[in-house]
C-alpha positions in Angstrom: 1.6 -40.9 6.2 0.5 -43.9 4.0 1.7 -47.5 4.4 2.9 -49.6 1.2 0.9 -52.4 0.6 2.5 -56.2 1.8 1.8 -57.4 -1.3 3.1 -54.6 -3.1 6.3 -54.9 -1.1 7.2 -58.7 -1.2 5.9 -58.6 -5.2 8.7 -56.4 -5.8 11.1 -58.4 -4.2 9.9 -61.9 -6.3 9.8 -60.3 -9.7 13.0 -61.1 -10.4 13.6 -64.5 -8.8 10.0 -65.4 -10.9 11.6 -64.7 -14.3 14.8 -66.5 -13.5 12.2 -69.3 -12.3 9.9 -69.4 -15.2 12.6 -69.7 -18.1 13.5 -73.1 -16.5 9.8 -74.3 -16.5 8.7 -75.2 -20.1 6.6 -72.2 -22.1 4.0 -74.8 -23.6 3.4 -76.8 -20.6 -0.3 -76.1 -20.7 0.3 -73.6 -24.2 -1.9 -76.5 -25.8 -5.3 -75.9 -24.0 -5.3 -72.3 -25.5 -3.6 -72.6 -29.0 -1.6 -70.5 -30.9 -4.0 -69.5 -33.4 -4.2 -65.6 -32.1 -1.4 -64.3 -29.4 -2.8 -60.6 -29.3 -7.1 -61.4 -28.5 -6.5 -64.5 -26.8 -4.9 -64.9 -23.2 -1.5 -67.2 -23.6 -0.1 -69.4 -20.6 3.5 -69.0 -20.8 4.1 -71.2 -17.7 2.6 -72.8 -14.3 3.6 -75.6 -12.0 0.3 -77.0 -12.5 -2.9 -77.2 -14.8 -6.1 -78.6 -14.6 -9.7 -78.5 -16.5 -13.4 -78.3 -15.3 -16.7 -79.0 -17.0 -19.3 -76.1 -16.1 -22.3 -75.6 -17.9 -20.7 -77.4 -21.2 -17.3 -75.2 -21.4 -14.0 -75.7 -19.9 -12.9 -73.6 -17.5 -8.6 -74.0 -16.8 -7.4 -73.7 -13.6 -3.7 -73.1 -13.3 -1.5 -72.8 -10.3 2.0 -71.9 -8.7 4.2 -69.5 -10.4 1.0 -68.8 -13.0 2.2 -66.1 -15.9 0.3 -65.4 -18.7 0.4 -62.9 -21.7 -2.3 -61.2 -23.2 -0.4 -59.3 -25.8 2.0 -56.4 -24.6 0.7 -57.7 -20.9 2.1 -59.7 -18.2 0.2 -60.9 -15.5 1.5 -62.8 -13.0 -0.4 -64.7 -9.8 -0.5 -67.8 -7.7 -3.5 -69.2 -9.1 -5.6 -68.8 -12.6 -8.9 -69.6 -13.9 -9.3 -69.1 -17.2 -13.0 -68.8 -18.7 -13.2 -68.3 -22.5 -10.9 -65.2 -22.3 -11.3 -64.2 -19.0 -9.4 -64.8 -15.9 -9.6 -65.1 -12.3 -6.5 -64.2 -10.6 -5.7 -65.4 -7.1 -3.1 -64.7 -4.9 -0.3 -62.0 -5.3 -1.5 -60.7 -8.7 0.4 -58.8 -10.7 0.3 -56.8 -14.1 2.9 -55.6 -16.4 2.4 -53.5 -19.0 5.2 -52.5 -21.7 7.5 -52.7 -18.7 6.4 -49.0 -17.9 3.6 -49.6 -15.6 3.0 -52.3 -12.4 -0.2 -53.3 -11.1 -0.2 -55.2 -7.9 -3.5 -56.6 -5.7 -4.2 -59.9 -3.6 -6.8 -61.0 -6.3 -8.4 -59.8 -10.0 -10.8 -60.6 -12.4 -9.2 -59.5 -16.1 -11.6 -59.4 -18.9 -9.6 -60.1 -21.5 -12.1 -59.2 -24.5 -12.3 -55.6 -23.1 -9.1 -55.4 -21.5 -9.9 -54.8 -18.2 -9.0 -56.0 -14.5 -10.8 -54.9 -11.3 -8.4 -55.5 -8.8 -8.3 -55.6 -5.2 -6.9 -56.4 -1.9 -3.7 -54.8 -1.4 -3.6 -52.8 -4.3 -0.9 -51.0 -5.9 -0.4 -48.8 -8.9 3.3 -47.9 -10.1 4.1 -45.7 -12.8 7.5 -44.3 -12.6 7.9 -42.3 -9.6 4.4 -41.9 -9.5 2.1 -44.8 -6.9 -1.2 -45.6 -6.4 -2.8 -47.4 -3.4 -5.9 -48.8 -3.1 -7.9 -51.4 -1.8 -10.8 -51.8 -5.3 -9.8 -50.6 -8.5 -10.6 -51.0 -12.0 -8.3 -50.6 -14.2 -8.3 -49.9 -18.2 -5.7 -51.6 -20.2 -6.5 -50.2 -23.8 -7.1 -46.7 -22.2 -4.5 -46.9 -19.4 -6.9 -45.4 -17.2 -7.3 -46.2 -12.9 -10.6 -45.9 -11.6 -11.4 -46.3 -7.9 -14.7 -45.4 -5.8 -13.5 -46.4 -2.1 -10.6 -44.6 -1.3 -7.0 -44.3 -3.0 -3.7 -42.3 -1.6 -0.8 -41.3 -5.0 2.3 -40.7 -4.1 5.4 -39.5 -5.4 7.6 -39.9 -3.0 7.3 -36.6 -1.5 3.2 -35.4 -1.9 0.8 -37.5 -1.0 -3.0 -37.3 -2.8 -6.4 -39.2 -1.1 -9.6 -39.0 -2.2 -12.6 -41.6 -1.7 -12.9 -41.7 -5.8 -10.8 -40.7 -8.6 -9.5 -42.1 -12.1 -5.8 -41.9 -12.8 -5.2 -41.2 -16.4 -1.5 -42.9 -17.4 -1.5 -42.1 -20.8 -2.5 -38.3 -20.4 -0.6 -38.4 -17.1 -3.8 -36.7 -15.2 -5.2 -37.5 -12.0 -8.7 -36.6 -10.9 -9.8 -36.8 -8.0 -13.3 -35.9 -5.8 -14.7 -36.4 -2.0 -12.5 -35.7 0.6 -9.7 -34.8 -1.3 -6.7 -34.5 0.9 -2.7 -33.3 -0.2 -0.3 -33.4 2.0 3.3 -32.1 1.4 6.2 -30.9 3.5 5.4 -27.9 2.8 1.7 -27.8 2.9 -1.8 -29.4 3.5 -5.1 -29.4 1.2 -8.1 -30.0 1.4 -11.2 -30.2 -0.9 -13.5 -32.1 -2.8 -12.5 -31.9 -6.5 -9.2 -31.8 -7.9 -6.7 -32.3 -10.9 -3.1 -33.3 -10.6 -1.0 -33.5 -12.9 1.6 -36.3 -12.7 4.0 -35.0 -15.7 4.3 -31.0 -14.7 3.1 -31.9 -10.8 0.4 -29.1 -11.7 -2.5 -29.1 -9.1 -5.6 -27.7 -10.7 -8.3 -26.3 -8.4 -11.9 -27.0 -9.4 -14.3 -26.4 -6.3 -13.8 -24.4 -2.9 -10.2 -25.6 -1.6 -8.4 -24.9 1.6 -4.6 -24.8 1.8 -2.6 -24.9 5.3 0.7 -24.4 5.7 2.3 -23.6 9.1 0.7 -20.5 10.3 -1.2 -19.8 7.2 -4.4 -20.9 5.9 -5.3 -20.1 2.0 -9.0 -20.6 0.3 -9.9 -20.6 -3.4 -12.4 -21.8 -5.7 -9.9 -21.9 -8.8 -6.3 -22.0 -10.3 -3.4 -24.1 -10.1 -0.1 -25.0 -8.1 3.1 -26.0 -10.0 4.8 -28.4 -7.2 7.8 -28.3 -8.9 8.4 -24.6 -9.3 6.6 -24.1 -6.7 4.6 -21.3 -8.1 1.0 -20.6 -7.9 -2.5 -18.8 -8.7 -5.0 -18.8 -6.6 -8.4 -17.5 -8.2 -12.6 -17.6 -7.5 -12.8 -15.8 -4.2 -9.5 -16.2 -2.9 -8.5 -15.2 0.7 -6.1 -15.9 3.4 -5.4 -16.1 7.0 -1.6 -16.1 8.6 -0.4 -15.1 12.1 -2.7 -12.5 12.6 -3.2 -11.3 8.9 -5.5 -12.0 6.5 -6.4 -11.0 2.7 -8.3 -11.3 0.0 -8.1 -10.0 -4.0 -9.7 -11.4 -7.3 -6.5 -13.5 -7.9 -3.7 -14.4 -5.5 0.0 -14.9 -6.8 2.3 -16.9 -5.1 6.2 -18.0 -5.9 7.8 -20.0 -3.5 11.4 -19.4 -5.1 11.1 -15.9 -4.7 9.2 -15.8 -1.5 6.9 -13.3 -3.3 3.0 -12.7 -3.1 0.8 -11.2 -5.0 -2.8 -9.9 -4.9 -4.2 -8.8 -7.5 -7.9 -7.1 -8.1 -9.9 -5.3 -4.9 -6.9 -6.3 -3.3 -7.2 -6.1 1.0 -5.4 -6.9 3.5 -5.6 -6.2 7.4 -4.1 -7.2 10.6 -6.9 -6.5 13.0 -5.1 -6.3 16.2 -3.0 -3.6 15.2 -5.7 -1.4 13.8 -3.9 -1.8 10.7 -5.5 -2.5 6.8 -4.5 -1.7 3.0 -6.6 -1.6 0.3 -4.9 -1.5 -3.7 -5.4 -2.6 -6.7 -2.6 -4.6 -6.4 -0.6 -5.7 -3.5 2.8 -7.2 -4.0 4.7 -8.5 -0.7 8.4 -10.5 -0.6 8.5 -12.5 2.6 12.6 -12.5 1.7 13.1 -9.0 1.5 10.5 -8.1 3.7 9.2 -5.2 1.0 5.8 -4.4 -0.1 4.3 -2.2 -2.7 0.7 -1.3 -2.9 -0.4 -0.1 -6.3 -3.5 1.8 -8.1 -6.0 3.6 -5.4 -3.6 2.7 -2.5 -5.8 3.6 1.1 -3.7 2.5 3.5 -4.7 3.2 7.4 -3.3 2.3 11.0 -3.4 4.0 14.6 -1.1 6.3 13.3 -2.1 7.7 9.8 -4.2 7.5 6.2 -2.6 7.0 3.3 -4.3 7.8 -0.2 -1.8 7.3 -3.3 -1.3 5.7 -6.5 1.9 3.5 -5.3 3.1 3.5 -2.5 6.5 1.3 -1.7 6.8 -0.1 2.4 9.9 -1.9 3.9 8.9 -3.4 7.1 13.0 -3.7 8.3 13.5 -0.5 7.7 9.8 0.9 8.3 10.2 3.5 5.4 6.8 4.5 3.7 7.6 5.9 -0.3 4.8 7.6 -1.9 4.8 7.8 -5.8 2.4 9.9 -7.6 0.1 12.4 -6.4 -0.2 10.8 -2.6 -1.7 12.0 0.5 -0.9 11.5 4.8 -3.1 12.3 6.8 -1.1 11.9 10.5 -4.0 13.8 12.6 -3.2 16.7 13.8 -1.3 16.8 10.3 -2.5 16.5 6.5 0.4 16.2 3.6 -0.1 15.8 0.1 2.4 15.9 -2.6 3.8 14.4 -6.2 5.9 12.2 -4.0 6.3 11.0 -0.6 8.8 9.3 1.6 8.4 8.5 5.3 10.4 7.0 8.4 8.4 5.6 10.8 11.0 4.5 13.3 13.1 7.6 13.0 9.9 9.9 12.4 11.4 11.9 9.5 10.1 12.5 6.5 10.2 13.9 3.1 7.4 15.6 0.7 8.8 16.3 -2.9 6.8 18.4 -5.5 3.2 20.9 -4.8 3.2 19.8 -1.4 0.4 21.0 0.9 1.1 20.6 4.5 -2.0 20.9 6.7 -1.9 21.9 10.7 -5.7 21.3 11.5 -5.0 21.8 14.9 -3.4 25.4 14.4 -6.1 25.7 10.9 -3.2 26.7 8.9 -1.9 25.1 5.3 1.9 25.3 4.4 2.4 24.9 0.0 5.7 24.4 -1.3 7.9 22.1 -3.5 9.7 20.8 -0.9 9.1 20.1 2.9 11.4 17.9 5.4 9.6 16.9 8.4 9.5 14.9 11.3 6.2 13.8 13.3 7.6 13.6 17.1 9.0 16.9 16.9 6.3 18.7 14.5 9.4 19.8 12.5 8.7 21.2 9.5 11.0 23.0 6.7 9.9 23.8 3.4 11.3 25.6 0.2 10.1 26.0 -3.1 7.1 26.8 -4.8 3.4 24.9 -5.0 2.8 24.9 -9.2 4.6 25.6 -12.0 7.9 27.7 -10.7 8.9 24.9 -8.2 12.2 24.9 -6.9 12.5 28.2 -8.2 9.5 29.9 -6.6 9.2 29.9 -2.8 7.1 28.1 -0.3 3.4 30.3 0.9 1.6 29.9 4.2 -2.4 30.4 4.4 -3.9 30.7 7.5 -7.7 32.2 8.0 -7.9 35.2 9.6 -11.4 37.4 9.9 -13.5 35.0 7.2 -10.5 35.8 4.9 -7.2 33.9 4.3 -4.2 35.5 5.3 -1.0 34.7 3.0 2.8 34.4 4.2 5.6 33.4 1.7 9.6 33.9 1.9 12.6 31.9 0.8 12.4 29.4 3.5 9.7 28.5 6.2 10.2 26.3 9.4 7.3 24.9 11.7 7.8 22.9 15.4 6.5 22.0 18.4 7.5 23.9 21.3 7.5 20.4 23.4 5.9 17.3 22.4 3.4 17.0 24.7 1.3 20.2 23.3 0.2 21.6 20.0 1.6 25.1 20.2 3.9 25.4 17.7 6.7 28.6 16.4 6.5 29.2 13.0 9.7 31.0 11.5 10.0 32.4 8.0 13.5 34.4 6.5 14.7 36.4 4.0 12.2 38.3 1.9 9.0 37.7 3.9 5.8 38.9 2.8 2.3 38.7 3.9 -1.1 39.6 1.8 -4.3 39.9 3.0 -7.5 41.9 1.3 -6.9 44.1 4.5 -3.7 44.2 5.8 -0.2 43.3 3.9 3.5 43.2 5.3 7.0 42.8 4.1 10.1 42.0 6.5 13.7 40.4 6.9 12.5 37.6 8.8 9.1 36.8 11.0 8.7 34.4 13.8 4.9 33.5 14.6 4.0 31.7 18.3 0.7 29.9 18.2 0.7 30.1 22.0 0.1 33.9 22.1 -1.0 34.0 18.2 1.8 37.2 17.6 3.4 37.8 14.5 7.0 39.3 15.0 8.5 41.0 12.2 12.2 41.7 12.3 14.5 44.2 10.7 18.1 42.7 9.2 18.2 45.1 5.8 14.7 46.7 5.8 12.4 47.9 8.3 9.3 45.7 8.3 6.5 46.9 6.9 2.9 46.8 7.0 -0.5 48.1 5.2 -3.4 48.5 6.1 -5.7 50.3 3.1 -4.3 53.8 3.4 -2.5 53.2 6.4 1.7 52.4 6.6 3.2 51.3 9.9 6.8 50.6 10.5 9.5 50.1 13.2 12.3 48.0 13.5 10.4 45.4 15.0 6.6 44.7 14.7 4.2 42.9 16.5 1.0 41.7 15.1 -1.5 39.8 17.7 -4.4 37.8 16.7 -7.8 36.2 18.6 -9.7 34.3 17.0 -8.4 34.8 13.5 -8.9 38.7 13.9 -6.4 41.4 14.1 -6.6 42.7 17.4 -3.2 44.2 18.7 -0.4 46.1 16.8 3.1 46.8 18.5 5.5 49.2 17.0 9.2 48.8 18.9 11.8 51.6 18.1 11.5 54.4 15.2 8.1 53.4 14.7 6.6 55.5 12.0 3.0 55.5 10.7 1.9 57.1 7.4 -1.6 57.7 6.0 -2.9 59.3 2.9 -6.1 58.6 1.2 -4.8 60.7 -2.4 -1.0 60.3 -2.5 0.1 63.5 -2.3 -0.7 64.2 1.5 0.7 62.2 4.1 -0.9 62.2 7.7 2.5 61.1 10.1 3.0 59.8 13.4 6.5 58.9 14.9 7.8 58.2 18.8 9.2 55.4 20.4 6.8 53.0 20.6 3.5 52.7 19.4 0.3 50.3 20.1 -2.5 50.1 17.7 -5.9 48.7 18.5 -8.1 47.1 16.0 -11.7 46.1 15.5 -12.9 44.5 12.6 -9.6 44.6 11.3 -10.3 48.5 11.2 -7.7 50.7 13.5 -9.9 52.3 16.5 -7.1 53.5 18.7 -3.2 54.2 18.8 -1.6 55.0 22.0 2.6 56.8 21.1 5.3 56.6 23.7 8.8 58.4 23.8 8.4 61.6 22.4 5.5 61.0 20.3 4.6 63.5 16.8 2.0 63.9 15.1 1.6 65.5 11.8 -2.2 65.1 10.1 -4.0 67.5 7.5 -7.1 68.6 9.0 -10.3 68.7 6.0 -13.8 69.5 6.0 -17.0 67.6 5.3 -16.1 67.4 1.6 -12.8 66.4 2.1 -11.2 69.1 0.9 -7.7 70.2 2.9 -8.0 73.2 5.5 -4.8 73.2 7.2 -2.1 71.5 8.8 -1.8 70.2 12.6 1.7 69.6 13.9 1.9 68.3 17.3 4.6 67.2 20.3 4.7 65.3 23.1 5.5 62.8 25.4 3.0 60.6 25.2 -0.7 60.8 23.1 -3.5 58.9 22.6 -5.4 58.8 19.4 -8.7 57.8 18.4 -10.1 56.9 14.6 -13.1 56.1 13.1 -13.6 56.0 8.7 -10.0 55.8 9.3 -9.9 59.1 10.0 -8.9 60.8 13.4 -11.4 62.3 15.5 -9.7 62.8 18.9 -6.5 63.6 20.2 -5.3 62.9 23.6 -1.7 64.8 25.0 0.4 63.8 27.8 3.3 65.1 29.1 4.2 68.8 28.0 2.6 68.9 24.2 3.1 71.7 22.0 1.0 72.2 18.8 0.2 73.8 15.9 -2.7 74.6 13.0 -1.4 75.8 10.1 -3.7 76.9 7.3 -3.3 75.1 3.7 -2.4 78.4 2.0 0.8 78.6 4.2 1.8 75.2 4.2 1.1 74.7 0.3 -0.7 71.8 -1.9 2.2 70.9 -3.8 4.3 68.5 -1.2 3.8 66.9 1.6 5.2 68.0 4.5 7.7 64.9 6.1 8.7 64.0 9.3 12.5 63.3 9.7 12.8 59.6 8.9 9.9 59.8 6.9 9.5 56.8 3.3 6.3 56.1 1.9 6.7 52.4 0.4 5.3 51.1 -2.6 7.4 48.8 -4.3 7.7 46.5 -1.5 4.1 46.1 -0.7 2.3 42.7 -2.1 -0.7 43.4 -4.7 -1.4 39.7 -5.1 -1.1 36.0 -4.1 0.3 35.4 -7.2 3.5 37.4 -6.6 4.0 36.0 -3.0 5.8 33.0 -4.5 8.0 34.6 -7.1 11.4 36.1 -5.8 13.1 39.4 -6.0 14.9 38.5 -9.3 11.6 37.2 -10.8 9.7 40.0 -10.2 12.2 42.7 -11.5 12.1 40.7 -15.1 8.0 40.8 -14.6 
């Protein structure tokens, strides 16, 4: 807060009643003791109340007093008392100077060189210019130049900032104030501090020059360089420029600000972080509106909080509505989860979520990897449903699943796939996939209706609605009309055939080793079948060769239970239960030509993946490949 001068005040209020006065007082009272040989070099007494001369050192020095004016070209000065010397003048007592009726210059007392045209002033001291004031208590002032010095302090004012410094030079022509040590701004709406600055009085620009700190209510802003447009009030902060507010604070190679639109902007190494909630950003740029309450991070977003990573090249945040939107190629990572895709939007307060184009969904927990062109998902509930294809068929492909299984990666695809959590306090999750559901493996592959997988007992189930599921194993067919396929630790282990299970196996094509009942359990190790054990009227039908493989008859066999064993994939024991019946027939009475079938019996080819690649195409596509 700065206090107006006495002198400055009272002046103000006599300037009028003085020029009334002075018209009634004779011009040339003392106009003789000067002369009127030069009125523009020479000081001219217009009037005082009373005059007087002194001898000193051989020249006259005229001392003049009450209601003094004098002129000294396009300048009025104005005081109680004068001493003139030559062309010089003391001025005593409520001094004032008036230039071109544009600028005021009050003080208690002055000494005006007249040759040089120039006054140091001091006392009470005040500078008007328009809107724009000075105060001081020294200053020297520039008449030709229209330039202010002052070394001991000044506050400007324009009514609504307020400038101090301990030294400074005010520039009236150029309308530029400089000021150094101590330099202190205070406006409604802010606070500065530093120890060089430029102001300028015709645009209200603020020029930074040397480290500067900025407060404004909560906030506290430093730079080494820039400006701030008080009018508009828009600025740039540059040279190292960084910020604290309520629990925030920044930095970037240049800070934007715009008061009008409530709108920041960092640009450069851009960084932000709120420490207490573990949360930072880090972006080229970083543009936030205090209005809207929007932000968007752009160029090498990282973005990181308690809950999640973000990696993107823009990425658009409303705090109201706490929705994340990814654009580009932009990662999550949410741990247990991973998602990257072309584009991303997220809801933090409803959860939900949507990944648009290649998107790769990661379970690290459950070490399996979802691709698709579309997946909706939402984080409390583990909910995932995706659609589509990863690559170049998109929309029109369908969504794949890869999930390591025995140092190899097991592939799942179908029209649709859905992932969740069986509760939120665990990790187990159901994985169901429908309509047209393959699987491909370098060992095994599989093709069925629709599949449900449980991470809790790691079992595939594959369900019949059109086709019986289906799945291969080298040479080996299995079917039912449902399957069951159980893993530990990514390796085949268990497979369940449920009702009309049939297995087929030929190593040529042409003969087909057959084994049918009710239900059927296969045992595996190293992915390799070891055992089967057949319930429910079990069959068996297997060609029986010799060392070279070549065919030496025919074994057909019944029962109600058996037990097999296998090793080279090749059957080397038989166990019967239950009333068995059997048969050896030799080759040259069953016949090379065909196969002999049990009832019910299909050997599948066209169903059966051959490649990754084909897993995401559908039926249609296929058929025109």
């Amino acid at each position: 807060m700065y206090i107006q001068p006495r002198i400055y005040v009272e002046m103000r209020m006599k300037t009028s009643y003085l020029i009334a006065l002075f018209v009634l007082v004779p011009h040339l009272l003392f106009g003789q003791a000067v002369g009127r040989q030069d009125t523009t070099s020479k000081i001219q007494v217009e009037t005082s109340l009373f005059g007087e001369y002194f001898l000193v050192e051989g020249r006259y020095i005229q001392k003049l007093s009450g209601m003094v004016r004098l002129r000294h070209g396009n300048l009025l000065i104005f005081c109680d008392t004068a001493l003139l010397d030559v062309n010089d003048a003391r001025l005593i007592g409520n001094v004032l100077f008036e230039q071109s009726d544009t600028l005021r210059l009050y003080g208690d007392s002055a000494m005006y060189f007249g040759n040089q045209r120039v006054c140091d002033i001091v006392g009470e001291v005040a500078l008007v210019k328009g809107k724009h004031e000075l105060f001081s208590n020294r200053l020297h002032y520039d008449f030709q130049k229209k330039i202010a010095t002052y070394w001991e302090g000044a506050t400007m004012t324009d009514g609504r900032t307020q400038l101090t410094s301990k030294r400074g030079y005010y520039d009236v022509e150029r309308k530029m104030v400089y000021l150094s040590g101590s330099v202190l701004v205070v406006d409604p709406e802010f606070n500065l501090r530093t120890d060089t600055l430029t102001y300028s009085t015709e645009t209200e620009m603020v020029y930074f020059v040397a480290p500067t700190l900025i407060s404004q209510r909560s906030s506290r802003l430093y730079c080494e360089g820039g400006f701030y447009d008080l009018e508009q009030d828009f600025a740039i902060f540059e040279g190292n420029p960084q910020y604290e507010q309520e629990g925030q604070r920044g930095r970037a190679k240049k800070i934007r600000y715009n008061g009008l639109k409530q709108e920041y902007v960092l640009e450069g190494d851009a960084f932000v972080e709120e420490p207490d909630r573990g949360r930072s950003v880090h972006a080229d740029v970083i543009r936030y509106n205090a209005e809207t309450e929007k932000a968007v991070f752009l160029g090498k977003v990282f973005y990181l909080d308690s809950a999640r990573i973000i990696n993107a090249a823009e990425v658009f945040y409303d705090r109201r509505t706490q929705q994340y939107q990814l654009r580009g190629r932009g990662r999550i990572s949410e741990p247990p989860y991973i998602i990257e895709a072309d584009s991303l939007a997220f809801n933090q307060e409803l959860g939900n979520g949507l990944a648009l184009g290649n998107v790769e969904w990661r379970d690290t927990a459950q070490d399996y990897t979802l691709l698709a062109y579309r997946a909706d998902y939402n984080r409390a509930t583990g909910f995932v449903h995706a659609f589509g294809a990863y690559g170049p068929m998109g929309a029109a492909g369908r969504p794949l699943m890869l999930s390591l299984v025995e140092k190899d990666t097991l592939y799942l695809s179908a029209d649709t796939l859905i992932s969740f959590k069986t509760d939120t306090a665990s990790d187990h999750r159901i994985f169901l996939a429908y309509r047209d559901v393959r699987i491909f493996n370098q060992e095994i592959q599989a093709a069925c209706d629709s599949l449900a997988y449980h991470t809790t007992d790691s079992i595939f189930y594959f369900f019949k609605k059109e086709h019986l599921p289906v799945l291969w194993a080298d040479t080996s067919q299995f079917s039912a009309d449902t399957l069951l396929l159980r893993l530990s630790n990514n390796r085949i282990r268990e497979l369940r055939l449920r009702e009309n299970t049939l297995v087929i196996q030929s190593e040529d094509a042409r003969m087909y080793n057959q084994i049918k009942g009710r239900f059927n359990t296969v045992f595996f190790e190293e992915n390799e079948a070891k055992e089967m054990h057949v319930e429910g009227n079990a069959q068996a039908l297997y060609y029986v060769v010799d060392e070279a493989r070549r065919y030496m008859g025919l074994n057909k066999s019944e029962c109600a239970e058996m037990h097999l064993y296998f090793e080279n994939r090749r059957v080397t024991g038989v166990k019967f239960y239950g009333d068995p019946k059997g048969k050896l027939s030799p080759m040259r009475q069953v016949g090379l030509t065909e196969t002999q079938k049990l009832e019910g019996f299909f050997w599948e080819t066209h169903r059966r993946p051959r490649s990754v690649e084909e897993l995401s195409q559908r039926k249609e596509q296929q058929k025109l490949n």
